[in-house]
MIPARO-993042 format. One record per atom (N, C-alpha, C): x negated, y, z. Coordinates in steps of 0.001 Angstrom, whole numbers. Atoms other than C-alpha are relative to their C-alpha. Layout:
<nodes>
X;Y;Z
X;Y;Z;
...
</nodes>
This chain:
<nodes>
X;Y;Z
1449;-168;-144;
-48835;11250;-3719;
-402;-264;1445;
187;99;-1174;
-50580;9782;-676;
-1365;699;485;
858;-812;-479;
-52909;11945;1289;
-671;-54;1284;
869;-190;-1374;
-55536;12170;3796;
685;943;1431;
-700;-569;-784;
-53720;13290;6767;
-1056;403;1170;
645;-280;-949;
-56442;13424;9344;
-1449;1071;-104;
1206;-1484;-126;
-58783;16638;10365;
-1204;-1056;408;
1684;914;-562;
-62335;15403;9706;
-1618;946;34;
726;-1354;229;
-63340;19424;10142;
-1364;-572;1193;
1161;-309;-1002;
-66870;19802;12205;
-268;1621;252;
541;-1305;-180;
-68207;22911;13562;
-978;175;-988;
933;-213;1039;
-70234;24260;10693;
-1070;1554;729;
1218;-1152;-31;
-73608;26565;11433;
-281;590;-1030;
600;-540;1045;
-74339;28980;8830;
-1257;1442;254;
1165;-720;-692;
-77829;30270;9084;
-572;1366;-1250;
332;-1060;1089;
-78547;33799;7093;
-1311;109;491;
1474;-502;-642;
-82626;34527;7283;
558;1186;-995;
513;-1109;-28;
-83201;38202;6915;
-1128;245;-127;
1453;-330;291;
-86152;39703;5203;
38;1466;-28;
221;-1620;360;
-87206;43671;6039;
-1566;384;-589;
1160;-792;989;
-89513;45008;3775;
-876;1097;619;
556;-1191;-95;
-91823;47762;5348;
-1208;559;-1372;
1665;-565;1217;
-93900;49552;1976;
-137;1274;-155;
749;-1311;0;
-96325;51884;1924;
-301;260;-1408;
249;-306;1232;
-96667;54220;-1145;
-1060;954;159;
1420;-871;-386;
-100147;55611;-1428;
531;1395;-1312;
-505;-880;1087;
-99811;58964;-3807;
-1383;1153;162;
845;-980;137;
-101881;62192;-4892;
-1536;-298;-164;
1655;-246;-149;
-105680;62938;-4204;
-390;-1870;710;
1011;1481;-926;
-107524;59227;-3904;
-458;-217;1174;
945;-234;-1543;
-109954;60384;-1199;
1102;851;1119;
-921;-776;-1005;
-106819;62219;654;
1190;-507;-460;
-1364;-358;358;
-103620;60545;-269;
976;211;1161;
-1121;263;-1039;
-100299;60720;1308;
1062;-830;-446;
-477;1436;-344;
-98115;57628;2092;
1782;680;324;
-1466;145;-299;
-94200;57137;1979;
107;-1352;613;
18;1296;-310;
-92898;54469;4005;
1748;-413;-67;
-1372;530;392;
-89813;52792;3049;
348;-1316;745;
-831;1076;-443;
-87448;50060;4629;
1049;-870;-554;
-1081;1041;1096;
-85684;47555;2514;
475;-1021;1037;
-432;1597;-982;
-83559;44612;4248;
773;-703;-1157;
-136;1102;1341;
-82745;41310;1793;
698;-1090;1045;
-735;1378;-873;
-80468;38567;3328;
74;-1071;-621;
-602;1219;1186;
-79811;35049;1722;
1184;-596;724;
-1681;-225;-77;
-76387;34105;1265;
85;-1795;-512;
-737;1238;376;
-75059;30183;1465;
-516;-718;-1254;
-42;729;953;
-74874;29491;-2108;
-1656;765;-745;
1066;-221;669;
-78788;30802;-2884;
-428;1167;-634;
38;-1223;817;
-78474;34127;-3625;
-914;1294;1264;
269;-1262;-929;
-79537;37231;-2096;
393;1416;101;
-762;-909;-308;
-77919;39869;-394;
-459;1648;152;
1186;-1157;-556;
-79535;43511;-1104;
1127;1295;-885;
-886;-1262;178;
-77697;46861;-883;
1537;-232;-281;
-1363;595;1015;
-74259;45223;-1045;
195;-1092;-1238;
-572;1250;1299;
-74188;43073;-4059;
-1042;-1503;205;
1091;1480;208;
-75779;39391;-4557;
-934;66;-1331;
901;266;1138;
-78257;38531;-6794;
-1307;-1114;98;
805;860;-614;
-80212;35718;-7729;
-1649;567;-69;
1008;-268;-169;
-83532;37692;-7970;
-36;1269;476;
220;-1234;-496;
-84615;40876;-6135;
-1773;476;-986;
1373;-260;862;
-87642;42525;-8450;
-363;1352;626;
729;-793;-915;
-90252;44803;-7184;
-1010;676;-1166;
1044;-533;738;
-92008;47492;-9327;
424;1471;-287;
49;-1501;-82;
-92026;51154;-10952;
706;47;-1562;
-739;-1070;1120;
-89723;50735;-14092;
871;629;380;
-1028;-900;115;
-86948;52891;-14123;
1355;-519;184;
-1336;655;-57;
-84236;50561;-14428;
164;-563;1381;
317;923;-987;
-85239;48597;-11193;
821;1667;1396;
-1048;-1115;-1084;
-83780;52451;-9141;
1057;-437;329;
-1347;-263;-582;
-80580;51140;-9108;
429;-1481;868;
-40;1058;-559;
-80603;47514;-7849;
-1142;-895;685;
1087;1095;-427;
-84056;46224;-7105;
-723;1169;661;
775;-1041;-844;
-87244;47531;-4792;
-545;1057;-1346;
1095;-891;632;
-88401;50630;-6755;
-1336;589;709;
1431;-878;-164;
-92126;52082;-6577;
-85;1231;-1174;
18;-1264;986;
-92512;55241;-7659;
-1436;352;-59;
1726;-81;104;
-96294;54789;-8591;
-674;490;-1686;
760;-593;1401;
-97633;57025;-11310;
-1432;80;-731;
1159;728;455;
-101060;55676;-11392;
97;-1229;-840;
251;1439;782;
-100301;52325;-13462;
-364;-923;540;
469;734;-297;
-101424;50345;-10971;
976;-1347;95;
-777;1506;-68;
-98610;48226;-10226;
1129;96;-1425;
-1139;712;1302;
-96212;46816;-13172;
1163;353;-103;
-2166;-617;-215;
-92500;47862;-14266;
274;-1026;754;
-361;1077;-805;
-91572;44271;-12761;
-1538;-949;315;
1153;862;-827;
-94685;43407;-10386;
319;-1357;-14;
-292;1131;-857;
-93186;40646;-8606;
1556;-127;112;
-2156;457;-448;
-89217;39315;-7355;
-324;-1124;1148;
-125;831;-994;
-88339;37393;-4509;
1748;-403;-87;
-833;994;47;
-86176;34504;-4241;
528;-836;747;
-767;868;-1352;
-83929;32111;-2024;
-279;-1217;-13;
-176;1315;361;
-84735;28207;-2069;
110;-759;1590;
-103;513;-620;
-83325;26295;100;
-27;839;1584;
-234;-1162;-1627;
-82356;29216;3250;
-1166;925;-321;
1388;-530;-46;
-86087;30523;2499;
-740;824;-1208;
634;-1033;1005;
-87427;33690;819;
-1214;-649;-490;
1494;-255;1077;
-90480;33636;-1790;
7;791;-796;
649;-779;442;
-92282;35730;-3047;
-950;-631;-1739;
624;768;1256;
-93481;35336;-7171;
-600;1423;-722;
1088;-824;964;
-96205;37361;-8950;
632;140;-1279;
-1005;-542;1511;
-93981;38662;-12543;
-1370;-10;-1145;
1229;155;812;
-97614;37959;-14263;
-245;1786;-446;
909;-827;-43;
-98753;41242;-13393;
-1299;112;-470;
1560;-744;661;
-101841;43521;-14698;
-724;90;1089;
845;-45;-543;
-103345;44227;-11681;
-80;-1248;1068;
-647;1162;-1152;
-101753;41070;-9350;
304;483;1258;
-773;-563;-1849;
-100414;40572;-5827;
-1410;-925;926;
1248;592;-1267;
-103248;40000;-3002;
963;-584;1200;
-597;47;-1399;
-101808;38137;-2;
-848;-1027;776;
955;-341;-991;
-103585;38331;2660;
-1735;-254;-146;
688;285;646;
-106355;38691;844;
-862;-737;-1212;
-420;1068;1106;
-105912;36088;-1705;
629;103;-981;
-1240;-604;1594;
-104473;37048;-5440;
837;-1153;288;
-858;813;206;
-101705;35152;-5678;
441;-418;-1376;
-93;623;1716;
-101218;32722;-9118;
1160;707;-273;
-1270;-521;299;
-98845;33702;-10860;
967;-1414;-508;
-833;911;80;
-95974;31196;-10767;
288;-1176;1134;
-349;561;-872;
-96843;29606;-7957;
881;46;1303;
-1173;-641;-1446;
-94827;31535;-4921;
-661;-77;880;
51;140;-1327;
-95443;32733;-1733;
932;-58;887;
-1110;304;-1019;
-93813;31289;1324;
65;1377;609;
-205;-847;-619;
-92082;34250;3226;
62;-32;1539;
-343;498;-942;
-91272;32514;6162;
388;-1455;557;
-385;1223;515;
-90867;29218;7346;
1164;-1129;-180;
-1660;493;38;
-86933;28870;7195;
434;-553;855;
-1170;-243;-1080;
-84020;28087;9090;
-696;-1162;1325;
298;624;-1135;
-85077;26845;12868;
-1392;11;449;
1872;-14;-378;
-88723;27582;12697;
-395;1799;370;
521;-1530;-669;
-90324;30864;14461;
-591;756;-1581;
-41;-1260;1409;
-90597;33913;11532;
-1423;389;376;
1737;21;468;
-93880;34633;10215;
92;1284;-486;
529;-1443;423;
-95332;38255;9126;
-1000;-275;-991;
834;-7;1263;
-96560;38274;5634;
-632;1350;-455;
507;-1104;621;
-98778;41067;3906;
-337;-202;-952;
892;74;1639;
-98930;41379;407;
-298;1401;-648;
1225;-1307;466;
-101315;43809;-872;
270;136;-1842;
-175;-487;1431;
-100259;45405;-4886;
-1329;750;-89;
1704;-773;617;
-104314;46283;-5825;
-1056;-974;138;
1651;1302;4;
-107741;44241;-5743;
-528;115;1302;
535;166;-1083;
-109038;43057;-2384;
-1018;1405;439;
878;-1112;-752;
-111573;45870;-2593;
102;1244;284;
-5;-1652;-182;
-109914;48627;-2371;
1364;216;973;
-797;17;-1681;
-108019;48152;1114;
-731;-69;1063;
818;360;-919;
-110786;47498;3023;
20;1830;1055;
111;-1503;-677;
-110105;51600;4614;
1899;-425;591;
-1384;-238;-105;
-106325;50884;4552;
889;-938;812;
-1133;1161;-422;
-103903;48769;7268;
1117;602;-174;
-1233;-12;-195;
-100355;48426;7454;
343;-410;1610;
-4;242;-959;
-99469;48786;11192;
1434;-522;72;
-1968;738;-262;
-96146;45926;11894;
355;325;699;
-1028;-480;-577;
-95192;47539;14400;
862;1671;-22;
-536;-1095;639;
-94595;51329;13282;
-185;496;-1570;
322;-73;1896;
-95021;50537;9390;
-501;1199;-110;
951;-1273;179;
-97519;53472;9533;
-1468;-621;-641;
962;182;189;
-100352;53337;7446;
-1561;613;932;
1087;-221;-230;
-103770;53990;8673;
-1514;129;-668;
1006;-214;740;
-107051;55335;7494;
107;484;-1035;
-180;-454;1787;
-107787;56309;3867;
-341;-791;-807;
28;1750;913;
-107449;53590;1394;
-1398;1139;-1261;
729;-1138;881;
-110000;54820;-1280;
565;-166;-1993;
-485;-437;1024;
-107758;54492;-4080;
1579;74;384;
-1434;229;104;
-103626;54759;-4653;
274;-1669;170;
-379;1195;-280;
-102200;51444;-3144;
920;-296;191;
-1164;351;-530;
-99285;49713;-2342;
252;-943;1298;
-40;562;-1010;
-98676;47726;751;
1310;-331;607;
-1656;-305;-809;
-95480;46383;2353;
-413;-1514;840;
-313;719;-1243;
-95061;43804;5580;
1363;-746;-161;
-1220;895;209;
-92291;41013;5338;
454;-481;958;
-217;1044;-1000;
-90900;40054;8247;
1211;-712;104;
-918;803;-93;
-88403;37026;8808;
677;-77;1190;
-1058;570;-1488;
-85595;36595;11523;
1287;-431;-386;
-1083;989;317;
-82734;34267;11367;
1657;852;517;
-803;-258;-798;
-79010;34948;12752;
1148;-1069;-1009;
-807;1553;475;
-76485;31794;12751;
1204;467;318;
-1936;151;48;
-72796;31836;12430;
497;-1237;309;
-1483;933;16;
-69964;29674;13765;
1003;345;-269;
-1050;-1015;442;
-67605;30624;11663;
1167;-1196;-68;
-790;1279;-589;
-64223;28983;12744;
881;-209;-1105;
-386;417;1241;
-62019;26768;10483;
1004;895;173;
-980;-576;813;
-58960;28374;8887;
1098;-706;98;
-934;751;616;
-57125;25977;7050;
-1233;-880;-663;
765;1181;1022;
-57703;22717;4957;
480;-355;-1311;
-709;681;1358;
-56693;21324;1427;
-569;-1383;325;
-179;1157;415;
-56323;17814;1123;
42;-360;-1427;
54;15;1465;
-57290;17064;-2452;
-147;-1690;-478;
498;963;1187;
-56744;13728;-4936;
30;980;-1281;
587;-946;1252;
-58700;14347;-7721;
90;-1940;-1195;
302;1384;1301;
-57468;11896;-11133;
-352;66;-1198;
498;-131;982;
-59531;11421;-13725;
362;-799;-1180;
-411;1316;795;
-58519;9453;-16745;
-1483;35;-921;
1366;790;931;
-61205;7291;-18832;
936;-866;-256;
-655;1604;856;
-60931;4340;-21329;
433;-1036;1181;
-632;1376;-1037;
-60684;2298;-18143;
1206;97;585;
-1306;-656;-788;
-57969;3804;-16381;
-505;700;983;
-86;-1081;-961;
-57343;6416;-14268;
-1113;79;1346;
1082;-28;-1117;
-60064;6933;-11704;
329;1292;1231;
-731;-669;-999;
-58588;8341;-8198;
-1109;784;1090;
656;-552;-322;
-61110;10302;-5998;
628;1450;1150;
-688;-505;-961;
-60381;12176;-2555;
-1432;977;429;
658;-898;-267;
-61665;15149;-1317;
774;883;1266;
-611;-687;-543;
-61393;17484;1541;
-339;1677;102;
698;-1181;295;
-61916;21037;1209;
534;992;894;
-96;-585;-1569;
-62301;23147;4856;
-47;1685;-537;
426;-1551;-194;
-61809;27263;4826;
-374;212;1585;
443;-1000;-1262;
-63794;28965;7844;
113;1246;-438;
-165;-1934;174;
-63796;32739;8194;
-1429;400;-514;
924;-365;789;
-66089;34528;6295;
219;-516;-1237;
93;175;933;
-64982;33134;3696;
-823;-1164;-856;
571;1150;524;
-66962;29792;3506;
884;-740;-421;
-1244;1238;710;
-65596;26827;1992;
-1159;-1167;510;
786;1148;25;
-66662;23004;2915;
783;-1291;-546;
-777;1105;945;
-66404;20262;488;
-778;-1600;224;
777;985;-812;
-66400;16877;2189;
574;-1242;-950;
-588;1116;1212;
-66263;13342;-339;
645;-1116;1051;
-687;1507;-683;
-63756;10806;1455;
-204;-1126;-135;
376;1537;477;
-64485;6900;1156;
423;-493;787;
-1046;1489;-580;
-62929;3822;2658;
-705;-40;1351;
1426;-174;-741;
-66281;3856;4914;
-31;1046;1007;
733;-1206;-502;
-67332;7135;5688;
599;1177;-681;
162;-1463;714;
-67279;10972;4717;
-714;370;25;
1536;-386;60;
-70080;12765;3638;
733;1139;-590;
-68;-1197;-127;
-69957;16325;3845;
-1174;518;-816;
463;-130;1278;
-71187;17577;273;
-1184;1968;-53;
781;-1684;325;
-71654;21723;746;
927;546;1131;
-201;-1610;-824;
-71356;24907;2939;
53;1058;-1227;
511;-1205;776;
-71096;27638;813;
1806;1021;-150;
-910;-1265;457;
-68961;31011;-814;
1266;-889;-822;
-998;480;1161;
-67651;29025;-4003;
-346;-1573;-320;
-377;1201;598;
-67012;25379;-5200;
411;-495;-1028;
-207;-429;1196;
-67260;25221;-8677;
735;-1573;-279;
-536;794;511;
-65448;22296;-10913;
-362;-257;-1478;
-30;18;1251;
-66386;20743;-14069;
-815;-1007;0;
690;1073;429;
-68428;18259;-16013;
-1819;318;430;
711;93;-511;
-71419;19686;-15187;
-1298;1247;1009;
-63;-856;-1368;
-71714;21503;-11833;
-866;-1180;757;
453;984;-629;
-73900;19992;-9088;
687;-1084;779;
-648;876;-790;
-73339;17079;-7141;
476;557;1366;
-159;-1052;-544;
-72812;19622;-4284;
1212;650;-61;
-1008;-451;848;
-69690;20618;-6220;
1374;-990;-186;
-879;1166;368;
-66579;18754;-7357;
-549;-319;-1383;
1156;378;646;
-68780;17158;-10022;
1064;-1074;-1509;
-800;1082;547;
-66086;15622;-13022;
-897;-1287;-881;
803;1148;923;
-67614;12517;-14802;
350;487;-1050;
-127;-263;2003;
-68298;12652;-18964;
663;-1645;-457;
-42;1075;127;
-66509;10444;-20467;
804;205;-1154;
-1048;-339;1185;
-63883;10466;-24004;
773;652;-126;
-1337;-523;-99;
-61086;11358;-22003;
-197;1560;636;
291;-1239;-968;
-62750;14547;-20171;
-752;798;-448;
670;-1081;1006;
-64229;16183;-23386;
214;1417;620;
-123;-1005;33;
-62445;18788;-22938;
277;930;1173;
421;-1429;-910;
-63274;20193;-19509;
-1165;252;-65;
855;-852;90;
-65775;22626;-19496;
-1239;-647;1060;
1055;607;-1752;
-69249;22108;-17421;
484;994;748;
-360;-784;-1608;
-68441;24706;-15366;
1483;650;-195;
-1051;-243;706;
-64703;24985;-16158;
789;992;1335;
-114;-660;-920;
-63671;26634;-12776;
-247;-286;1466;
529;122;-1490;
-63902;27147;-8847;
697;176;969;
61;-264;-1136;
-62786;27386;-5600;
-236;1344;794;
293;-929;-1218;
-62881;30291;-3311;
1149;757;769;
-675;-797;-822;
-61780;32369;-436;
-350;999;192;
78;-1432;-515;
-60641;35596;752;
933;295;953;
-585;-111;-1368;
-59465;36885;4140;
602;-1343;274;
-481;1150;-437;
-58974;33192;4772;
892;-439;-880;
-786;868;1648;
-56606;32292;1048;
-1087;-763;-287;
371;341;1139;
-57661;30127;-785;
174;54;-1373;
-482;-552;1266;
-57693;30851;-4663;
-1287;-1282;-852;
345;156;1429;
-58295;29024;-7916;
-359;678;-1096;
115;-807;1504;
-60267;30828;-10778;
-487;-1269;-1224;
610;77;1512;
-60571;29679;-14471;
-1466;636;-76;
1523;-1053;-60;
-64289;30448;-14955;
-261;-78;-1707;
514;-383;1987;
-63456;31192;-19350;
-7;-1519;-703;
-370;928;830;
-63207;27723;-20021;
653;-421;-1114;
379;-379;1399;
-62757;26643;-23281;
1716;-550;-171;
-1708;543;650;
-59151;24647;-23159;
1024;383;1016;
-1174;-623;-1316;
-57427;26385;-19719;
237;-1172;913;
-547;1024;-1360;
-56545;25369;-16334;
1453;352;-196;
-1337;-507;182;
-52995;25320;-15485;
451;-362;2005;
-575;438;-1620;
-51717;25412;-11328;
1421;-193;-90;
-1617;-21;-421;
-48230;24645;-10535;
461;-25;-1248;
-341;4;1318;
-47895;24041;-14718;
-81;1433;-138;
109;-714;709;
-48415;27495;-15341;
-1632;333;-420;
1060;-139;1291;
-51479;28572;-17577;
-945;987;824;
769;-585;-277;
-54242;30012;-15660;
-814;1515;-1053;
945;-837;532;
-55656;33566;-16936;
-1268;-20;-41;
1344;-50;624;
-58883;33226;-18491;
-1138;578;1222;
749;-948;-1733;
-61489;34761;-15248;
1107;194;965;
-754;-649;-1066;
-58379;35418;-12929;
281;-779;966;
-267;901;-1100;
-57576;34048;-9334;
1686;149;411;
-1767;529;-404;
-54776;32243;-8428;
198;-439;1602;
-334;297;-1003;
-53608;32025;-4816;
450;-1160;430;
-283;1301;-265;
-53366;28556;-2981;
772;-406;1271;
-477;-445;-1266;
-50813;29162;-482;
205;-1316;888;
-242;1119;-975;
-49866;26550;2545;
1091;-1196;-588;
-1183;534;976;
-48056;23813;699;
-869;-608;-1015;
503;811;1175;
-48447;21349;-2239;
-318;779;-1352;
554;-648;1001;
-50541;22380;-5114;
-187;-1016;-1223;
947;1325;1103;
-51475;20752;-8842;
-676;474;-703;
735;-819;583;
-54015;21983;-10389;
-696;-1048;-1400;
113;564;975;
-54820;20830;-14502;
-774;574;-365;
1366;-1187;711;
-58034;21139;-16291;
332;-503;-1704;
43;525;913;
-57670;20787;-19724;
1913;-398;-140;
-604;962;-57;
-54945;19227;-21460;
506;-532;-1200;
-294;868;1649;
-53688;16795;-24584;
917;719;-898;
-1563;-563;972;
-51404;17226;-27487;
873;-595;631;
-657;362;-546;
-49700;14752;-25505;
738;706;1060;
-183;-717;-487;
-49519;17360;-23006;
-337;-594;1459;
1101;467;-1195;
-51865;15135;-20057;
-852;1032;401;
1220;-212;18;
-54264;16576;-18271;
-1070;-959;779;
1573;1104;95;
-57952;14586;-18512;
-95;183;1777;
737;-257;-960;
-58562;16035;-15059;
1359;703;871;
-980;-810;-248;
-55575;16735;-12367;
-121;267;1626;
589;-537;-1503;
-56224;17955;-8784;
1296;305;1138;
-888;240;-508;
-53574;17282;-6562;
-181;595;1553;
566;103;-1706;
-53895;18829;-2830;
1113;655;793;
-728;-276;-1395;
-52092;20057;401;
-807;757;674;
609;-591;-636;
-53010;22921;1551;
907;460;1565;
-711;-199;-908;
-52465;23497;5379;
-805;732;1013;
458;-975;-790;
-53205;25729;8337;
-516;-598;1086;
797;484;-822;
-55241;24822;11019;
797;-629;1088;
-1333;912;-1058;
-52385;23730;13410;
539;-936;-259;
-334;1143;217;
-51422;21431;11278;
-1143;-994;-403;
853;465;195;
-54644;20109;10287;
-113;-830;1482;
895;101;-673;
-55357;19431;13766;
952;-1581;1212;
-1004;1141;-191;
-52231;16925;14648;
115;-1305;-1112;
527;1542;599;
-52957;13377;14015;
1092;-795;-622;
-1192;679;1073;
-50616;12271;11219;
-138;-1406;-172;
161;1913;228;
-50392;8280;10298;
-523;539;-1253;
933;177;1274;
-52892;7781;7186;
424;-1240;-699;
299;1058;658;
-52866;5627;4672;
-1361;-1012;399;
1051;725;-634;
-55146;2373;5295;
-1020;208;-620;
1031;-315;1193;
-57390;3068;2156;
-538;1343;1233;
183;-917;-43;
-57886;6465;3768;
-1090;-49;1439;
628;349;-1235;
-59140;5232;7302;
-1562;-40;102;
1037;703;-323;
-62383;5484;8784;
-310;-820;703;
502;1737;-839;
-64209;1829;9583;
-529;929;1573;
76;-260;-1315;
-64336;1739;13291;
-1620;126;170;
</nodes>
C-alpha cells in the first residue's frame, strides 16, 4: 500500500462564540411584582451543536413546561403568558439564533414581534464585534415601565403586567489547539468500473478535534474542523462522503465515524445495517475501537465473497513522525 508520507498539517483556529443569557422573571402582584434574575451561558461546538450545562444539543428551548427543568432554559411563569416551548436557539454556521416555537403570545425584539420561522440573528459571528440583543416574551405595550439594565441584569421600574425579559450577549474565544498525530488514509471503493482509489488525510489536535483534508495530484483541500467524521453513503461532503453505486449498496448512509479522545483515535460502527470490521475483526454494533500508532484496515460492509465494497486503509502516526519528510510517491506530490 503506497501512502502519503508528507505532513500537510496547518495551524487550525477553532472559534467557540459564547452566548449568556441574563432573564428577568416578573411574578406576583401586577402593579408590584418581584423579579428573579437568572444567568444561563450556551456555547457552540465545531460540529453545530450547542454546549449548555455539560451536554450538546442541537436545540436549546426556552419556556415554562415542565420537562424543559432538566435540559433547556426553564420559566417558571404561572400567568400563561409565555408557552411550554416559547422559542429555541440554534447554531448555523459559528452563529446563535434565536426562533419564535409559534408561540401564543410571541417574542418582541427590540420592539418588533418576531415571525415565527424566520430567526433572529444573535450576534454577528466569528471575527465581527458581539452585539447585545433584547428579546421581550409579552406585547410591546406592556414594557413601556420595564428595562433590562446590561450591565447589572437588574430590572427597573414596574412593568404593568408579569413579563419576561432576558439580554443576549455574544463574545468569541479562539483555540490553537496543537496537532497530535495523523492517519494517512487510502480509501477503495469498488464499482462496475473498477476499483476507485481515493486519499485522505485525517489530523488529531488536542481537544479532541479531528481534520479531514482530500489529497489530489494538484492540491489539498482541507474538507472539516470538527469533534467527529462520519463515513457512509450519505454523510456530507464535509465528511468521508462514499459514492452510490451497485457495489456499495450495502454501506449504510451514515454507516460510521471517526473520533478522538485524550488524543486516540477510535473507530465507531454507528448500527449499521451489514458491520464494519478493523484489523478483520467485526466491529460491535455502537462501540469504539481504538486506532493505535501503526497500520490500520478498516471494512464497511462486506460480500458473500467475503470483499469489502468500501476498505479504508491508513497509517496512523505521532506527530514526530508526521513531521519528517519521507520520499512520496509521485502521484502523491504537490505541483510546484
Amino acid at each position: 500500500m503506497r501512502m502519503l508520507s508528507r505532513r500537510m498539517a496547518k495551524t487550525i483556529r477553532v472559534v467557540h462564540t459564547h452566548l449568556t443569557i441574563a432573564m428577568a422573571v416578573a411574578s406576583g402582584n401586577p402593579q408590584s411584582p418581584s423579579f428573579e434574575t437568572k444567568l444561563f451561558a450556551l456555547q457552540s461546538t465545531p460540529d453545530g451543536q450547542i454546549l449548555f450545562n455539560g451536554k450538546k444539543k442541537r436545540a436549546v428551548f426556552i419556556g415554562r413546561a415542565p420537562e424543559l427543568k432538566a435540559s433547556d432554559i426553564h420559566i417558571n411563569d404561572m400567568t400563561g403568558t409565555v408557552s411550554e416551548e416559547h422559542g429555541y436557539f440554534i447554531v448555523k454556521d459559528g452563529t446563535f439564533y434565536y426562533y419564535d416555537n409559534k408561540s401564543t403570545n410571541g417574542t418582541w425584539v427590540k420592539r418588533k414581534k418576531d415571525p415565527w420561522g424566520k430567526g433572529q440573528l444573535m450576534h454577528s459571528g466569528p471575527g465581527e464585534p458581539a452585539k447585545k440583543v433584547r428579546l421581550d416574551i409579552q406585547k410591546p405595550r406592556d414594557f413601556a415601565l420595564g428595562e433590562l439594565d446590561e450591565e447589572t441584569h437588574q430590572l427597573s421600574g414596574r412593568p404593568a403586567v408579569p413579563v419576561v425579559k432576558f439580554t443576549a450577549t455574544a463574545s468569541e474565544e479562539i483555540q490553537e489547539p496543537a496537532l497530535l498525530s495523523a492517519a494517512e488514509m487510502m480509501v477503495t471503493i469498488q464499482s462496475p468500473e473498477g476499483p476507485l482509489q481515493l486519499t485522505y488525510l485525517l489530523e488529531v489536535f488536542s481537544g479532541n478535534y479531528l481534520s479531514l483534508w482530500s489529497v489530489r495530484t494538484s492540491n489539498s483541500v482541507e474538507l472539516s474542523t470538527k469533534h467527529a467524521i462520519q463515513v457512509g453513503r450519505g454523510v456530507t461532503i464535509r465528511d468521508l462522503l462514499i459514492p452510490h453505486n451497485e457495489r456499495t449498496t450495502g454501506v449504510s448512509t451514515i454507516h460510521g465515524e471517526f473520533a478522538a479522545d485524550d488524543g486516540l483515535l477510535f473507530y465507531r460502527d454507528l448500527n449499521s445495517t451489514n458491520g464494519s470490521w478493523v484489523d478483520d475483526d467485526r466491529v460491535q454494533s455502537g462501540k469504539s475501537v481504538p486506532l493505535a500508532n501503526g497500520f490500520h484496515k478498516i471494512g464497511l460492509s462486506k460480500t458473500s465473497e467475503g470483499v469489502h465494497p468500501v476498505l479504508i486503509e491508513m497509517n496512523v502516526k505521532k506527530k514526530a513522525a508526521i513531521d519528517k519528510k519521507l520520499p512520496i510517491p509521485a502521484e502523491f506530490r504537490k505541483a510546484a
